[in-house]
C-alpha positions in Angstrom: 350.4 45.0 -51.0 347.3 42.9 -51.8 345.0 42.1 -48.8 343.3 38.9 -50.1 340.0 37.4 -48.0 339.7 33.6 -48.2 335.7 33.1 -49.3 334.3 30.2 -47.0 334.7 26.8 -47.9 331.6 24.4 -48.9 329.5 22.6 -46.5 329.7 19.0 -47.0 328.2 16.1 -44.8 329.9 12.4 -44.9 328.8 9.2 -43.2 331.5 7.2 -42.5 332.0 3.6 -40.8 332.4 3.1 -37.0 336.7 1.5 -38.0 337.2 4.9 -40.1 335.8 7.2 -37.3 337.8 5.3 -34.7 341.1 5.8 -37.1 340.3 9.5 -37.4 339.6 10.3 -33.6 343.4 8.3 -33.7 345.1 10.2 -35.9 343.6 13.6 -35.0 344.6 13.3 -30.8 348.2 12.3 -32.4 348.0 15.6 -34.8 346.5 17.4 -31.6 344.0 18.5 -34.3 339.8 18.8 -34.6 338.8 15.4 -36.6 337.0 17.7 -38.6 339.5 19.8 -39.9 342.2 16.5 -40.3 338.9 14.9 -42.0 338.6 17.7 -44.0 342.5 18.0 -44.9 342.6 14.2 -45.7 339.3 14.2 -48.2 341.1 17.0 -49.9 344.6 15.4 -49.9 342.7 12.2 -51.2 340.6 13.4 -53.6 342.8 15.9 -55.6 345.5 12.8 -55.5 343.0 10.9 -57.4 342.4 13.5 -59.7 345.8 14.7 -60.4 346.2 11.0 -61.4 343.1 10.9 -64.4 344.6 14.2 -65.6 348.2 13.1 -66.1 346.8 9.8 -67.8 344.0 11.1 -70.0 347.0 13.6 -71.1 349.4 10.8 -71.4 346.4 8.8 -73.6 345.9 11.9 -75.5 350.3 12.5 -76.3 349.5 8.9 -77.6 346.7 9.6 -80.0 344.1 7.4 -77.6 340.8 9.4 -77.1 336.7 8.3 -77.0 335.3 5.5 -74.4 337.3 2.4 -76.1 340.8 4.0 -75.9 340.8 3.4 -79.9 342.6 6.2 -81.6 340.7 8.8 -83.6 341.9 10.3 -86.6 
């Protein structure tokens, strides 16, 4: 059996406005969870979503020979 370590995740420091802080402090009492770690989980959740999505189009564009800035296929 493999015994694996999880290394420690990066340190990164938002500002975010007094409607999305009120939200969060919401949502996190609901969750019965530390803002920071629903914060944390929602970036994450957010920003791999958004970047699943460029991947599956730019490989879409690519399947139909669109490539460069314009979208104009290359030959």
């Amino acid at each position: 059996m493999r015994c694996t370590v999880s290394l420690p995740k990066p340190d990164l420091h938002i500002r975010i406005s007094t409607e999305a802080k009120a939200a969060l402090a919401l949502l996190a009492d609901v969750e019965q969870a530390p803002e920071s770690v629903l914060a944390a989980r929602l970036l994450e959740e957010s920003i791999l979503g958004k970047a699943h999505i460029l991947k599956v189009a730019a490989r879409h564009l690519r399947h139909l020979g669109l490539s460069g800035n314009e979208g104009e296929a290359h030959a």
